[in-house]
C-alpha positions as CSV (number, residue, x, y, z in Angstrom):
1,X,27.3,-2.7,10.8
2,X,27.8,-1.6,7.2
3,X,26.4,0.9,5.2
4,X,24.6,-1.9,3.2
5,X,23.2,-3.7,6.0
6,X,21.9,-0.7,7.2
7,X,20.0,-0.1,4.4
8,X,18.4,-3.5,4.4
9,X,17.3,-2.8,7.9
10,X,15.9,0.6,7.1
11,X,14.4,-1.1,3.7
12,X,12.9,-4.4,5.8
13,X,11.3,-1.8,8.3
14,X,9.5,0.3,6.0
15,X,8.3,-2.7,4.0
16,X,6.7,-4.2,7.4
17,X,5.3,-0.7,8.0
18,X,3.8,0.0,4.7
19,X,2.3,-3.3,3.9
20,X,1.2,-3.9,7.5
21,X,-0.3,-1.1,7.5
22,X,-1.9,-2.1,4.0
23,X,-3.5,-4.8,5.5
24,X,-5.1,-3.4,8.5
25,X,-6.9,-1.7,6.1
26,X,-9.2,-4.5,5.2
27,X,-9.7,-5.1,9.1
28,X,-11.3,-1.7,9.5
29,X,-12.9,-2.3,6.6
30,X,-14.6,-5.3,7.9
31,X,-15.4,-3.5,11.4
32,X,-17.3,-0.6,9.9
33,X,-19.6,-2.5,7.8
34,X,-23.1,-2.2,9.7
35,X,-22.0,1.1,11.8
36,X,-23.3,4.2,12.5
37,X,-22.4,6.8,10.3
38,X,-20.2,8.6,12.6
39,X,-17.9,5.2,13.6
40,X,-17.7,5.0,9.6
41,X,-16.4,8.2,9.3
42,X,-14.0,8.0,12.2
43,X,-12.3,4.3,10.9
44,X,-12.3,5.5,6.8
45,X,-10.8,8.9,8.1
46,X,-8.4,6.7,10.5
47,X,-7.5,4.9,7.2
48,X,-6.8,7.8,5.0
49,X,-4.2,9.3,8.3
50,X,-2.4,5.7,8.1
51,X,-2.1,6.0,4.6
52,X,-0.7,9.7,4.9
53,X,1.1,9.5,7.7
54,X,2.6,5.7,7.3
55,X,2.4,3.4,4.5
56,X,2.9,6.0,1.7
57,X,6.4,7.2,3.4
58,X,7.7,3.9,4.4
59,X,6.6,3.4,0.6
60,X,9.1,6.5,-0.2
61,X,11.6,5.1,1.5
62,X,11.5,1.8,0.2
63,X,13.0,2.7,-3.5
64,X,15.5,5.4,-2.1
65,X,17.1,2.0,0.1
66,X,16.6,-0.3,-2.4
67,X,18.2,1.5,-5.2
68,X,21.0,2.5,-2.7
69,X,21.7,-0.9,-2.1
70,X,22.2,-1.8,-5.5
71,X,24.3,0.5,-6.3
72,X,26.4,0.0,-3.1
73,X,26.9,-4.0,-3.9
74,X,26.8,-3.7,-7.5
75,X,23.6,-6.0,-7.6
76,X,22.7,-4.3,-11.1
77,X,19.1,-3.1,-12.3
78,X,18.9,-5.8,-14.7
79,X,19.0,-8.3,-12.1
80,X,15.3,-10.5,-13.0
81,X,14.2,-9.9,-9.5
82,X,15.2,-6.4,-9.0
83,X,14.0,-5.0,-12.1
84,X,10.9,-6.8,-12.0
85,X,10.5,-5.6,-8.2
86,X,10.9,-1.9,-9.7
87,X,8.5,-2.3,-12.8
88,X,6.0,-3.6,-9.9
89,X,6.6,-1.1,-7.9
90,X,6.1,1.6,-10.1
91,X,2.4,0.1,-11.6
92,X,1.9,-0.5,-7.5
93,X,1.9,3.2,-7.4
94,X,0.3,4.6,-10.6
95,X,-2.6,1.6,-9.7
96,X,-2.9,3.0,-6.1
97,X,-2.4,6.9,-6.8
98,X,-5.2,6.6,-9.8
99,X,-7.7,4.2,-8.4
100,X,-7.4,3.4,-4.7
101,X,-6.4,7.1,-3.4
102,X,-9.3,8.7,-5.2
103,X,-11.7,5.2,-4.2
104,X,-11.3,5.4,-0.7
105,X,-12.2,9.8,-0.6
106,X,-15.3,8.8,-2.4
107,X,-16.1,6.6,-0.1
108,X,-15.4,8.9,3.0
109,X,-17.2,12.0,1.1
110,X,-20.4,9.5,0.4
111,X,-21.0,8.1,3.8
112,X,-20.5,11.7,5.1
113,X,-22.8,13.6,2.5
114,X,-25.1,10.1,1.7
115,X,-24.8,7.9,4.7
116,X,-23.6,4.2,5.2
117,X,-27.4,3.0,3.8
118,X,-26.8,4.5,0.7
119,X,-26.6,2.8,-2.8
120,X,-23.4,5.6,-3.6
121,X,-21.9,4.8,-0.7
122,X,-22.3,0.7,-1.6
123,X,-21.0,1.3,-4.6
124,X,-18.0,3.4,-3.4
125,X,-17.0,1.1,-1.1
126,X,-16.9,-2.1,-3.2
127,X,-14.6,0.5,-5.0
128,X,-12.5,1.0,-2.5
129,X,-12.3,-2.9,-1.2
130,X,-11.6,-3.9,-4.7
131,X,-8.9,-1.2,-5.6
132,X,-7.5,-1.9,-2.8
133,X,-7.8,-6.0,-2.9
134,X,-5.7,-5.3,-6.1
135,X,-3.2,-3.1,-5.0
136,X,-2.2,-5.6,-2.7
137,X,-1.6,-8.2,-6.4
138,X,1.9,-6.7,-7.1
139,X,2.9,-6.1,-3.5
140,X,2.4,-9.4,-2.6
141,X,4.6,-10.3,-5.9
142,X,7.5,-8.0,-5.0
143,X,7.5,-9.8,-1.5
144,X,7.7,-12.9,-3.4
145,X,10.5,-11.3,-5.2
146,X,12.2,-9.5,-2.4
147,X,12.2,-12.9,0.2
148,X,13.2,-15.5,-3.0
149,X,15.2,-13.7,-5.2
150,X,14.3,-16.1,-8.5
151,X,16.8,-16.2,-11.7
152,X,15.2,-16.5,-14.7
């Protein structure tokens, strides 16, 4: 196996890890709604560890492979779906770091100090289903961009 295909491997992996584990989040969103207060805290806790723990270092890894392999086949950076995938990637992050990271502790420090009844804790988790709703806007684009590989 080459170095290059090795890469993609390690790159496809970490992409099925992060994003899968992206998704589930809005299955344990679903589940807690209507729960005690305790099973809330336990599932948006459960969230935060897969996001700690998983998706954000498979989504470390993704750029380290990714820019590995283009310098290993010479693909170039200005390649339309590379550097578009990068641009995304990088306003992926920002968007997440600034609005969805800080969404989803609100929402755990709410039903914890508030309780799920609460008008805060409504509020902070539409917050967090919405930031995290649109986090998933450029991921599924750089998908798009990874699987088809347009040319402008």
């Amino acid at each position: 196996m080459s170095a290059y295909s090795l890469l993609k491997l390690v790159h496809i992996i970490s992409a099925i890890v992060a994003v899968g584990a992206n998704v589930s989040y809005f299955v344990w969103f679903s589940r807690v709604k209507g729960e005690p207060q305790p099973e809330q805290v336990f599932a948006l806790r459960g969230i935060k560890t897969l996001d700690a723990w998983l998706a954000n270092p498979a989504y470390v890894v993704l750029p380290v492979t990714g820019i590995t392999m283009v310098l290993i086949e010479d693909l170039g950076f200005t390649t339309f779906w590379i550097g578009l995938a990068i641009g995304l990637y990088v306003f992926m992050g920002a968007f997440a770091g600034i609005f969805f990271a800080p969404a989803l502790r609100r929402q755990i420090d709410m039903v914890q100090r508030e309780g799920p009844q609460s008008a805060g804790y409504a509020d902070a988790a539409r917050r967090t289903t919405v930031t995290g709703a649109l986090t998933m806007v450029p991921i599924a684009a750089i998908l798009y961009l990874m699987v088809i590989k347009p040319t402008l």
